[in-house]
C-alpha positions in Angstrom: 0.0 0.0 0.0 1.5 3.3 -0.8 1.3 6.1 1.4 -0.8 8.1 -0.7 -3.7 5.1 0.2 -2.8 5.1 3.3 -2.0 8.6 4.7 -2.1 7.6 8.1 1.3 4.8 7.6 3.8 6.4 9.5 1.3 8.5 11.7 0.1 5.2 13.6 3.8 3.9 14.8 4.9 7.5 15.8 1.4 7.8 17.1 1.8 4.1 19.4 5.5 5.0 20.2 4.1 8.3 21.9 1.4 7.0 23.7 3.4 4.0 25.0 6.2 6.6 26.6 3.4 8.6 28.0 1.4 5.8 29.9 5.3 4.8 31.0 6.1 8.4 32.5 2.5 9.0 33.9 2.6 5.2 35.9 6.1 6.7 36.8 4.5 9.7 38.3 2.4 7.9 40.4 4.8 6.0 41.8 6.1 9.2 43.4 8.8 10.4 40.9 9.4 14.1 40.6 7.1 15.8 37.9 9.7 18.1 37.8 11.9 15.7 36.3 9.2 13.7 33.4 6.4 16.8 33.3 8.6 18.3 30.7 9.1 16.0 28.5 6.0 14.8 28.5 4.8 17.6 27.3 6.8 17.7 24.2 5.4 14.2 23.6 2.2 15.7 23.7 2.8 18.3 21.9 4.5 16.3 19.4 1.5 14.1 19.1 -1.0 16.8 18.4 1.5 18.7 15.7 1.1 15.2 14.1 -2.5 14.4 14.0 -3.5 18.0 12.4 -0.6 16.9 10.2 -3.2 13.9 9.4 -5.9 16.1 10.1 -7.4 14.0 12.6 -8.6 16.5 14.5 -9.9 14.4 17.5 -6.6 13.0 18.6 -4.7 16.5 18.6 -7.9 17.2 20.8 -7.0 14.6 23.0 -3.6 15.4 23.1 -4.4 18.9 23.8 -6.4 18.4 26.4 -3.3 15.9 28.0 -1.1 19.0 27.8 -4.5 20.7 30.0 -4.0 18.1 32.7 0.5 18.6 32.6 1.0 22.0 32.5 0.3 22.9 35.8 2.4 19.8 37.5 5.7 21.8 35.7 6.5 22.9 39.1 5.0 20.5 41.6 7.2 18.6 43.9 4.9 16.0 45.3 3.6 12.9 43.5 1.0 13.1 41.6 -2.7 13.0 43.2 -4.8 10.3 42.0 -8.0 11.7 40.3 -5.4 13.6 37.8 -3.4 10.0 36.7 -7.2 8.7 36.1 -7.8 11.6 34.0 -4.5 11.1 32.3 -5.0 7.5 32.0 -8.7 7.7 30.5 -7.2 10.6 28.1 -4.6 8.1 27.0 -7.0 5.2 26.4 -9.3 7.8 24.4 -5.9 8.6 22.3 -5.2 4.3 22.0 -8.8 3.8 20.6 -8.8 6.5 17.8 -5.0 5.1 16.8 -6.9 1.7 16.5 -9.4 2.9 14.3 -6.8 4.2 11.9 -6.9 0.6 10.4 -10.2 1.6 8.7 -9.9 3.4 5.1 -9.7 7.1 5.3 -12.7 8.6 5.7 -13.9 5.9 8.6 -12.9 8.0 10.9 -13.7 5.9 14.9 -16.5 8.1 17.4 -15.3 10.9 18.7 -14.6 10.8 22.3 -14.6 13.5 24.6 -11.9 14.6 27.3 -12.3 12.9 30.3 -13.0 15.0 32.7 -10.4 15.8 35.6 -11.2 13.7 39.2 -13.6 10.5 37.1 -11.6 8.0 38.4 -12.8 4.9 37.1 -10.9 1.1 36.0 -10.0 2.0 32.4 -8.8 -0.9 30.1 -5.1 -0.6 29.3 -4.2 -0.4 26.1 -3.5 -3.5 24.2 0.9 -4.4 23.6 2.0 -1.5 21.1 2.9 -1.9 17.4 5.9 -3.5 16.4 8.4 -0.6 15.5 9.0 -2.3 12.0 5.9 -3.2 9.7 6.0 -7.1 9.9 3.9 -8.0 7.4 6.7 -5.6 5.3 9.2 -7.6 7.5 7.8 -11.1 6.6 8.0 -9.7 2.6 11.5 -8.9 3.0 12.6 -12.5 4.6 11.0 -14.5 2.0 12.4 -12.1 -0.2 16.0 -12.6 0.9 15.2 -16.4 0.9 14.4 -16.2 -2.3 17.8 -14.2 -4.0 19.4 -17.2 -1.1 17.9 -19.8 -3.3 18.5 -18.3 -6.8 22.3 -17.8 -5.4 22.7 -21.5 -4.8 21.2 -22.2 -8.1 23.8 -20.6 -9.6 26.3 -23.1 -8.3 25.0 -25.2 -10.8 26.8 -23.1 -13.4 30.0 -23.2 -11.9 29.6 -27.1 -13.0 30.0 -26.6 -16.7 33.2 -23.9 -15.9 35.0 -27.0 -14.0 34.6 -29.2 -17.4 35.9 -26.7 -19.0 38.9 -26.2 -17.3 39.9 -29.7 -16.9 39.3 -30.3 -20.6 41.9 -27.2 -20.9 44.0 -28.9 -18.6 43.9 -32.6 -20.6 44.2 -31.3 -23.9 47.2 -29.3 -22.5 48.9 -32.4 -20.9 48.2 -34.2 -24.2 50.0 -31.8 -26.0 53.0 -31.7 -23.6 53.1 -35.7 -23.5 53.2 -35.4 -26.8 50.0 -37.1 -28.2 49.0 -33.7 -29.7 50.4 -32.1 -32.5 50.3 -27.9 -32.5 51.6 -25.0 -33.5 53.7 -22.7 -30.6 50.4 -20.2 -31.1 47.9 -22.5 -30.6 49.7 -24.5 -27.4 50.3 -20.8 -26.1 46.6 -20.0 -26.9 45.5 -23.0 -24.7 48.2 -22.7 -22.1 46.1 -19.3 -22.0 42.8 -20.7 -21.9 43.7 -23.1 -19.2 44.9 -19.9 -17.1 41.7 -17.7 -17.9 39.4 -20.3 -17.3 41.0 -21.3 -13.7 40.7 -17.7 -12.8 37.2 -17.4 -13.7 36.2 -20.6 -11.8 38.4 -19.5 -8.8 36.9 -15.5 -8.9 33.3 -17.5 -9.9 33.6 -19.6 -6.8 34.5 -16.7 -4.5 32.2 -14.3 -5.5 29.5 -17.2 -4.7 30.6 -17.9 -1.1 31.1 -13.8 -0.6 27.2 -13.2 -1.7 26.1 -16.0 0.1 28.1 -15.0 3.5 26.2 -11.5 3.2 23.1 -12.7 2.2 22.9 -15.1 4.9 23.8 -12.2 7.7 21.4 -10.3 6.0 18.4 -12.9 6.8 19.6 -12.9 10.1 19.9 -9.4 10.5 16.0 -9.0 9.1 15.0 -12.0 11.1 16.1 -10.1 14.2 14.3 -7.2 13.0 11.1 -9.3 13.5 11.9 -9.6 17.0 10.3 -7.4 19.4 11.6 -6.7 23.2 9.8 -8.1 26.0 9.6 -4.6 27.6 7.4 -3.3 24.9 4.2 -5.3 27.3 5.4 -3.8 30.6 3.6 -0.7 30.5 0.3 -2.2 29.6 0.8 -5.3 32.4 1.9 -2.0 35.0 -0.9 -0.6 34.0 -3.3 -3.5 34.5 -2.2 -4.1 37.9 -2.7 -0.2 38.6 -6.1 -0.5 37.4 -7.2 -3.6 39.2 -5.5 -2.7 42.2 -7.6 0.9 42.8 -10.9 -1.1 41.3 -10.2 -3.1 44.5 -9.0 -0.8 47.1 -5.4 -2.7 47.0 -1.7 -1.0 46.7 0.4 -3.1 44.5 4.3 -2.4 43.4 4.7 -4.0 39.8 8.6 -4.8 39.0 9.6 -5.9 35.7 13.4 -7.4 34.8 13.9 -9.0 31.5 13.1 -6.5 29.2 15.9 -6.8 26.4 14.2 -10.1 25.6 13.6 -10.3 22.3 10.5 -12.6 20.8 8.6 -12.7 17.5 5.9 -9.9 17.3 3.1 -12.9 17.0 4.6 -15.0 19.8 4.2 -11.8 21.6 0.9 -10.7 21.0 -0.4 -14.2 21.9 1.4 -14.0 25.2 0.2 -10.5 26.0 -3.3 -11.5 26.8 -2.0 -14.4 28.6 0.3 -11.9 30.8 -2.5 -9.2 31.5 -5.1 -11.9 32.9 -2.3 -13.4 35.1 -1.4 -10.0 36.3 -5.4 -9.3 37.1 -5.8 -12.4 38.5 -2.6 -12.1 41.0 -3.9 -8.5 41.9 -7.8 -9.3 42.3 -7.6 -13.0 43.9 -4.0 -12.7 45.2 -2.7 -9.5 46.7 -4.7 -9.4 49.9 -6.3 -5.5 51.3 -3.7 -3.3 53.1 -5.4 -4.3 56.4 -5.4 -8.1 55.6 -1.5 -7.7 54.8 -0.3 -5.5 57.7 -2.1 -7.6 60.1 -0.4 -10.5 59.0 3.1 -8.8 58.8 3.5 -8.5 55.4 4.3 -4.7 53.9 1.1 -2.6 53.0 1.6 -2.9 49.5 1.6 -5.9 47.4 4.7 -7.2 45.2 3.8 -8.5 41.7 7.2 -9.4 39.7 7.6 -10.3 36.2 10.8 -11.6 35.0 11.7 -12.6 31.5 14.7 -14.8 30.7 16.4 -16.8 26.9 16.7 -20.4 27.6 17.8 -21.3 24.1 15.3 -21.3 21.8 12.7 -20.6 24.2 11.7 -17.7 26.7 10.6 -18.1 30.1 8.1 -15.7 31.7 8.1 -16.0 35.6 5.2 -13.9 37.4 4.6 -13.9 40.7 3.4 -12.0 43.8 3.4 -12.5 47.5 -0.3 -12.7 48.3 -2.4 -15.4 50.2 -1.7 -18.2 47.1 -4.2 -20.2 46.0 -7.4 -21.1 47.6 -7.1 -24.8 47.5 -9.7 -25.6 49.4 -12.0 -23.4 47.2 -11.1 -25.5 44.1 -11.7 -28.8 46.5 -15.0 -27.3 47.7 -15.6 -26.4 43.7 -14.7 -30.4 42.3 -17.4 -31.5 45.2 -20.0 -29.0 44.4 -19.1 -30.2 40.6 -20.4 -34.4 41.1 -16.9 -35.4 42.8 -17.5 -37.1 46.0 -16.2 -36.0 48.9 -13.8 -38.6 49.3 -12.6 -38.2 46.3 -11.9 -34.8 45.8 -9.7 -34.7 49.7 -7.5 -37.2 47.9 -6.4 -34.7 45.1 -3.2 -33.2 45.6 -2.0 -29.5 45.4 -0.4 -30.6 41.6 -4.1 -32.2 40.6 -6.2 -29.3 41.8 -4.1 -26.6 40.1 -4.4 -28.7 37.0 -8.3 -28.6 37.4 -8.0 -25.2 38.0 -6.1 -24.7 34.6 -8.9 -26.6 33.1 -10.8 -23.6 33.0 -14.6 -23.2 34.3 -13.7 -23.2 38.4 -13.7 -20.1 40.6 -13.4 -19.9 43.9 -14.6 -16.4 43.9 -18.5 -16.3 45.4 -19.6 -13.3 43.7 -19.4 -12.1 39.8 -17.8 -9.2 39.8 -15.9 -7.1 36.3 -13.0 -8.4 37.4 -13.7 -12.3 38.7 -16.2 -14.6 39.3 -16.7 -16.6 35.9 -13.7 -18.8 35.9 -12.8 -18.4 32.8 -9.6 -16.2 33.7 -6.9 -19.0 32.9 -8.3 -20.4 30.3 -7.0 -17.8 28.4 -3.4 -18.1 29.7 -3.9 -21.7 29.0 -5.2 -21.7 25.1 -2.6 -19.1 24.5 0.1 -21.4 25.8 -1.1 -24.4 23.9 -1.3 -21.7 20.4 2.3 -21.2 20.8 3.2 -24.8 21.5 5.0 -23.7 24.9 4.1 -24.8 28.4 2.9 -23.3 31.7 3.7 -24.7 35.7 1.7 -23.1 38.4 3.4 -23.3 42.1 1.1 -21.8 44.5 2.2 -21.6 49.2 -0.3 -20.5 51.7 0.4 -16.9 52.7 3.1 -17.0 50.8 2.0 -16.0 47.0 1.6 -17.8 43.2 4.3 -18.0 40.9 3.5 -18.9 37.1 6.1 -20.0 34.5 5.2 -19.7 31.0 8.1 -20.9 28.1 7.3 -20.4 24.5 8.9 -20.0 21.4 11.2 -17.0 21.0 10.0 -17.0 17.6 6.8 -18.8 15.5 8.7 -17.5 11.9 12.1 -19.1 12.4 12.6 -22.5 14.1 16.4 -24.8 14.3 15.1 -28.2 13.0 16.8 -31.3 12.3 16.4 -32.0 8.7 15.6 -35.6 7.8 14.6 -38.3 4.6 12.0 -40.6 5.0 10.1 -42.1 1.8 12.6 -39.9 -0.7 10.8 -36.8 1.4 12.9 -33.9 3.2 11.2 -33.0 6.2 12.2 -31.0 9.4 12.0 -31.6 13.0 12.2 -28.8 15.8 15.2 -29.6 17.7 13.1 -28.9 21.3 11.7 -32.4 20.9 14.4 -34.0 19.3 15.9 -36.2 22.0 18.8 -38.4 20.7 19.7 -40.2 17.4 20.7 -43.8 17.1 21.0 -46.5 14.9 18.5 -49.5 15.6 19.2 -52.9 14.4 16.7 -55.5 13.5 18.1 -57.3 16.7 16.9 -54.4 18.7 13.1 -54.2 17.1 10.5 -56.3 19.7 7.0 -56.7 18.8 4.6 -55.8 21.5 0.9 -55.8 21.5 0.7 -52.3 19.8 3.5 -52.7 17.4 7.2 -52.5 16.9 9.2 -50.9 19.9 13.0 -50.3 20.8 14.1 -49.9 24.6 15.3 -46.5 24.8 16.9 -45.0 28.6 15.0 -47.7 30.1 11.8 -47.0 28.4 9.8 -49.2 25.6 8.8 -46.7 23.1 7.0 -47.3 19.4 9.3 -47.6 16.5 7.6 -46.5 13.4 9.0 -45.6 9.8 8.4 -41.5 9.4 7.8 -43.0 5.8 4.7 -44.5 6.7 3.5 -41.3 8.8 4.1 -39.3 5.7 2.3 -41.8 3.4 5.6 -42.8 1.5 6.8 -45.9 0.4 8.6 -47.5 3.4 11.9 -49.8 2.4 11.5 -53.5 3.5 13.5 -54.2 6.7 16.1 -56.7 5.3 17.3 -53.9 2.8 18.4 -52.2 5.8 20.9 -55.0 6.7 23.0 -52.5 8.5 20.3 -51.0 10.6 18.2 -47.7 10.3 18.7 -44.4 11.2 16.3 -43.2 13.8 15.2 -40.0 15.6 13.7 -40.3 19.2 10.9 -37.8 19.6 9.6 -36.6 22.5 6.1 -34.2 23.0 3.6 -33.9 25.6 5.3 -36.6 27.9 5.8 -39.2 25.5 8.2 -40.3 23.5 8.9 -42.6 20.0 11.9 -43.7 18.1 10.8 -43.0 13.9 12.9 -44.8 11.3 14.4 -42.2 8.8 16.4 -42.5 5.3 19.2 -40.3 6.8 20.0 -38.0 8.7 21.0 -34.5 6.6 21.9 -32.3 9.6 20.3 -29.8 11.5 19.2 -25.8 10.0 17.8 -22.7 10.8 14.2 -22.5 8.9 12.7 -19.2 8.2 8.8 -20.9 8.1 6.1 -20.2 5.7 2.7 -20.9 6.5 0.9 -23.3 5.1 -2.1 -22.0 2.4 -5.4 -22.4 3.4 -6.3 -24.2 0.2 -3.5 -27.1 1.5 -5.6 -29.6 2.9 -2.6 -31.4 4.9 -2.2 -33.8 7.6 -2.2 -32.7 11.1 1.4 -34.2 11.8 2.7 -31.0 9.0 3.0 -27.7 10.7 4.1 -25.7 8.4 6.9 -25.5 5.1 10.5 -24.1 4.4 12.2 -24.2 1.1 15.6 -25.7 0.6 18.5 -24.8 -0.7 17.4 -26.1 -4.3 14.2 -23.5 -4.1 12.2 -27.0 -3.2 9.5 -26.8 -0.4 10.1 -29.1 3.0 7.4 -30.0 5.2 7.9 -28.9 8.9 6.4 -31.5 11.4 4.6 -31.3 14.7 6.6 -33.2 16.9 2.9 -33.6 19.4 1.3 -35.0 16.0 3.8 -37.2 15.2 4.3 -38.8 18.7 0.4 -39.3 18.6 0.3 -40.4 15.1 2.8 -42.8 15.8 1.7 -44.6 19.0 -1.9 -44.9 17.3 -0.3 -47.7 14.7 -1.3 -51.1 15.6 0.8 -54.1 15.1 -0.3 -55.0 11.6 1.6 -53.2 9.1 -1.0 -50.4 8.0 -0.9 -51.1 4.0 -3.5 -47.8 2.4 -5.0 -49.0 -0.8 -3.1 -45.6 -2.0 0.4 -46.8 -1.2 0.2 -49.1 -4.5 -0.5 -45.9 -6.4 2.7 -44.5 -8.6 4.1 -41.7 -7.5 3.3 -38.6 -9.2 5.6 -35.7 -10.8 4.9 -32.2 -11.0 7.4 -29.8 -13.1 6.9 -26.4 -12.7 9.2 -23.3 -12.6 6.9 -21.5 -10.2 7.1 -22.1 -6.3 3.8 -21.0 -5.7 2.3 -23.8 -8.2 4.6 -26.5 -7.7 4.0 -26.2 -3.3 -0.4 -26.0 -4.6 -0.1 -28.8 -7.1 1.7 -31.0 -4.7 -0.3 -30.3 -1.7 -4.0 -31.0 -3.6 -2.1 -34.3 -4.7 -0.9 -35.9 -1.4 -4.1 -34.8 0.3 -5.5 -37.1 -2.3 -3.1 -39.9 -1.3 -0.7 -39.6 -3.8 3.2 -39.5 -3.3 4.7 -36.6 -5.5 8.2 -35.6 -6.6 8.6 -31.9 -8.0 11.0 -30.5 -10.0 11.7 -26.7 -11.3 12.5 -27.1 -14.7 11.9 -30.3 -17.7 15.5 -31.2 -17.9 15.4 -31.5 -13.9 11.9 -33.6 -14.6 13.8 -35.7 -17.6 16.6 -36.4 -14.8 13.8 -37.6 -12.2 12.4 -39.4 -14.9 15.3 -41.9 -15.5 15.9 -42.3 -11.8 12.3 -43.1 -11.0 9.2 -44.2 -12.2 6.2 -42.3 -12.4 2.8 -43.0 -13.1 1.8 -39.3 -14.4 3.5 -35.9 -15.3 1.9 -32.9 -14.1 3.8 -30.4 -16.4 3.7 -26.4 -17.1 4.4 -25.1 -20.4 6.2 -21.8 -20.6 9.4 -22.9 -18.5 13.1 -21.3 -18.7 15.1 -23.6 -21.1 13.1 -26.7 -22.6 9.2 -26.2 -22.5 6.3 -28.1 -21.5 5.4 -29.4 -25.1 9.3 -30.3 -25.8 9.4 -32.1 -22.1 5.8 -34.3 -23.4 7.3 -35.0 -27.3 10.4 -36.7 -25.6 8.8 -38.9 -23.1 6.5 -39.9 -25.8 9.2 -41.2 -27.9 11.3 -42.7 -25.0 10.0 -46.4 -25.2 11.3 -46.0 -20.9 8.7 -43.4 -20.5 6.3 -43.8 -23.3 3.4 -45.0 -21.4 3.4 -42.2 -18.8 0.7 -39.9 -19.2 1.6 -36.2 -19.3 -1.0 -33.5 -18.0 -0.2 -29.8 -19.0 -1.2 -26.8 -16.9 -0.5 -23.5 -18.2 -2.0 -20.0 -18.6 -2.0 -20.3 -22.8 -5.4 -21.0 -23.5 -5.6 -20.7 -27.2 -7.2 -23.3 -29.7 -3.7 -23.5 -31.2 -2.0 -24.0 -28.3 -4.2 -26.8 -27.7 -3.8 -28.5 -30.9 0.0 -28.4 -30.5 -0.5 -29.6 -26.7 -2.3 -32.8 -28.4 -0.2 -33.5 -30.8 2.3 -33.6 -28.5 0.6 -36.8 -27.0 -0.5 -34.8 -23.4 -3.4 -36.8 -22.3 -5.2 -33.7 -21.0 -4.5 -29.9 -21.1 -5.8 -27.4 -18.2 -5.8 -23.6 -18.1 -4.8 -22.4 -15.1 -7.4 -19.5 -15.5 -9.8 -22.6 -15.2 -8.1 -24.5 -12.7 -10.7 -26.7 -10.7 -9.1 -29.2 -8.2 -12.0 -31.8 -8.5 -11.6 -31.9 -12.4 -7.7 -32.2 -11.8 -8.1 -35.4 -9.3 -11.1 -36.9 -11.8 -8.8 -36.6 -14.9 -5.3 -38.0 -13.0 -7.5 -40.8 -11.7 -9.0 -41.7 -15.3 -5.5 -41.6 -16.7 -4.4 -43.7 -14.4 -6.9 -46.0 -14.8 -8.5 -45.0 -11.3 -12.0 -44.0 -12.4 
């Protein structure tokens, strides 16, 4: 979108960046620093902010951030902290300001309601404004990595031409020992001329070579440099959580200190967002059912005000949140009294432990709040930190000690668009595995197979776990056991608790992905999460290890032999990514296994190598074309009986005819491009229908 379309572009991050320093500073104030020392500069935030909405002409917010300046200006001077009723004017001014920036979303012209100021000593629980914008535009960001990936992949395809260059050279270099042994008659000019042939042509292949690994050194730091870019700081939530507990804490006649360490965390924007809402119920919840009243707290020794921590922390890949606060701790005996009143019997329910009834109470649906208030009552609080742990794939431990406060721990992802994976072959398929759940690699033996009554197994630590080919979890052909005379290569993979060894091809080593998501018109398997392209430009599936581990302890002890698995496999040639990663993703959600390849002489090469029951082939191709690729496999007696499909954009009766006389068995338009009339024809073709 260009800015002319969308005038407010740059207004909305200046606008967010503003309004997040001003909630900071304000909070600030009424902790008791000196307005002296933030009134100031606030100011000329505000006064900033206004300049740049009549820039915009959005004449509400520079009312707004007028009336902020209304509410400042007097506080230049003051030495004590700021009184209550003018932060709650502040506060509401600022979430007025937060909820006109939101609407700037909308095309120009749907401009949000106009609110008016709030006026100065309305105190009343205000909701805090949602985590700010990321500073850089990530769906811009996200275009710029798959960018870079892209110019990665077309670099390593040009190590393909160096190929050719290193013939050369070493023909130079035999025709020139021929001539020096002798063998070779020639002139002095002509040996000289190839003596200087030889020389040119290992310069060019040496300069070639290094100009490769060069471009590819600075493209690579330039995906990581971007991918970091993506990454937001953890510090960018604090205001919004401080201001939550602030909130909460006055709705409730509480005082509460929020701390916050951690802050130069950085995470993925998404994995952030996600966590956000997760963070600001647990802050809530440790303020409203937690933190006990002044009184309750000084009388049993405990300082007046509350202490609600939140500390972020890099464990490898992963981050861990830790919040906490020093409050009564859970009612455990409300969650007990809760299971009864729920059909437990009583007997029951004294038997469950502090570890079962905090699961319960993760469960969602239990409160051990009597009344229904705006802030609890409904005990649906953690189900929200609970679904948004389980969306990020991450995992959450609740300690909780009489008197003594709650602690939560929440570890995701650092980042949901990048991911180190182990990259595997199973069924003549790359795929990748996240290294969290990767737990060892070994080499298993048919010696070290037993049958047990739900299939093979291996003894792994001390543990019987399934052993199942990823082949046959991927729907691909799986090799027969006593090709494999020198034992298989497997991956032990572990995910909610469990664990299974799966049988791979090899093992290729391990990567860092940048991840694309699936499209919604790929009807895959649960087990794929989502897709990364190789060095070759190719897609790879990326799997879910909590899939797989399920997927694989389902398999019964009877090899599971799908009426598909007999099918041929299936090859689609195409130069574009987009339709080769569609064509191959309609046809193994079919049942059919599928090779690609990104040009015909790459699908002529696969061809030899492999047999194929059908060609799914584009026409207008770099090189040889779709109707050169059909005429030669029509003539090969090796591939003569192999039906070739064409798919391009060239519609025209001519191009047709030539299609036909080609021998393709069917031609499709992609301008016409159904997915059921795809499957009917490869299934008559084949014989199928």
């Amino acid at each position: 979108m260009t800015v002319g379309a969308d005038p407010f572009r740059y207004f909305r991050v200046e606008a967010a960046e503003i309004l997040e320093e001003l909630g900071k500073g304000i909070l600030a104030l009424e902790r008791g620093a000196r307005p002296a020392d933030l009134v100031p500069n606030l100011l000329r935030l505000a006064h900033t902010l206004k300049g740049a909405a009549r820039v915009v002409k959005h004449v509400t917010l520079a009312e707004l951030a007028h009336a902020i300046e209304d509410v400042l200006v007097p506080l230049r001077e003051q030495s004590s902290p700021l009184e209550r009723d003018r932060v709650a004017a502040a506060l509401a001014l600022l979430d007025g300001m937060a909820a006109q920036v939101a609407t700037l979303d909308r095309p120009p012209g749907e401009e949000g309601p106009r609110l008016a100021p709030a006026a100065i000593g309305a105190p009343t629980l205000q909701r805090p404004p949602e985590a700010p914008a990321a500073r850089a535009d990530v769906a811009e960001m996200d275009a710029l990595l798959e960018r870079l990936s892209e110019a990665q992949v077309s670099l390593d395809g040009l190590r393909a031409v160096s190929e050719p260059l290193v013939r050369a050279r070493r023909l130079a270099e035999r025709a020139v020992a021929e001539v020096e042994a002798g063998e070779a008659l020639l002139p002095g000019p002509t040996r000289a001329s190839l003596d200087e042939l030889r020389a040119v042509l290992r310069e060019l292949e040496r300069t070639f070579e290094g100009a490769l690994d060069r471009a590819s050194r600075e493209l690579g730091l330039a995906r990581e440099g971007a991918a970091q870019l993506q990454l937001m700081k953890a510090s960018t939530v604090f205001a919004s959580l401080e201001r939550a507990a602030r909130d909460v804490a006055h709705a409730t006649g509480k005082r509460v200190t929020f701390t916050a360490r951690g802050g130069e965390v950085r995470l993925d924007a998404y994995v952030l967002g996600v966590l956000h809402a997760a963070l600001l119920q647990l802050v809530r919840n440790a303020v409203a059912h937690g933190v006990e009243t002044e009184r309750e707290r000084v009388a049993a020794g405990k300082p007046p005000a509350g202490a609600l921590e939140l500390v972020v922390s890099r464990q490898g890949r992963r981050a861990l949140f830790v919040c906490r606060d020093d409050g009564r701790g859970v009612d455990l005996e409300g969650v007990r009294r809760v299971v009864r009143e729920r059909g437990l019997g009583a007997a029951e329910a004294h038997r469950l432990d502090q570890a079962e009834l905090l699961s319960l109470l993760m469960v969602g649906g239990i409160t051990t709040s009597r009344v229904v208030t705006q802030l609890a009552g409904r005990g649906v609080g953690l189900d929200v930190v609970r679904e948004a742990v389980q969306r990020l794939g991450g995992q959450v431990q609740v300690r909780t000690e009489a008197s003594r406060g709650t602690t939560f721990e929440i570890a995701v992802p650092v980042s949901v668009a990048s991911l180190e994976a182990l990259v595997v072959e199973a069924g003549g398929l790359r795929a990748a595995l996240p290294v969290d759940a990767v737990r060892g690699a070994l080499r298993v033996h048919e010696r070290d197979v037993t049958e047990t009554a739900t299939g093979a197994a291996i003894v792994h630590e001390n543990e019987t776990i399934p052993f199942v080919p990823l082949a046959s979890l991927l729907g691909r052909p799986v090799a027969p056991r006593e090709r494999s005379a020198g034992g298989w290569p497997a991956v032990v993979l572990g995910a909610g608790g469990s664990s299974v060894a799966l049988a791979v091809d090899r093992l290729l080593g391990t990567e860092t992905l940048v991840l694309r998501a699936l499209s919604p018109l790929a009807a895959v398997d649960p087990i794929v999460s989502a897709a990364s392209l190789d060095a070759a430009g190719d897609p790879q599936l990326v799997l879910d290890p909590e899939a797989l581990v399920r997927g694989a302890r389902q398999a019964v002890r009877s090899e599971r032999v799908s009426p598909l698995r007999a099918r041929p496999p299936l090859l689609v040639i195409d130069d574009s990514l987009t339709t080769r990663m569609l064509e191959q993703s309609i046809l193994e959600s079919a049942g059919y296994a599928v090779d690609v390849a990104s040009s015909a002489e790459e699908g002529l090469e696969k061809a030899t190598i492999r047999r194929y029951g059908l060609y799914l082939v584009d026409v207008e191709m770099p090189g040889m074309d779709g109707f050169t690729f059909v005429e030669r496999t029509r003539a090969d007696p090796r591939f003569r009986d192999t039906p070739a499909i064409l798919v391009t954009s060239r519609g025209s009766p001519e191009d047709r005819r030539r299609g036909a006389a080609a021998g393709a068995g069917a031609y499709i338009v992609k301008g016409d491009f159904d997915q059921t009339e795809l499957l009917r024809t490869i299934r008559r073709l084949l014989g199928e229908a």
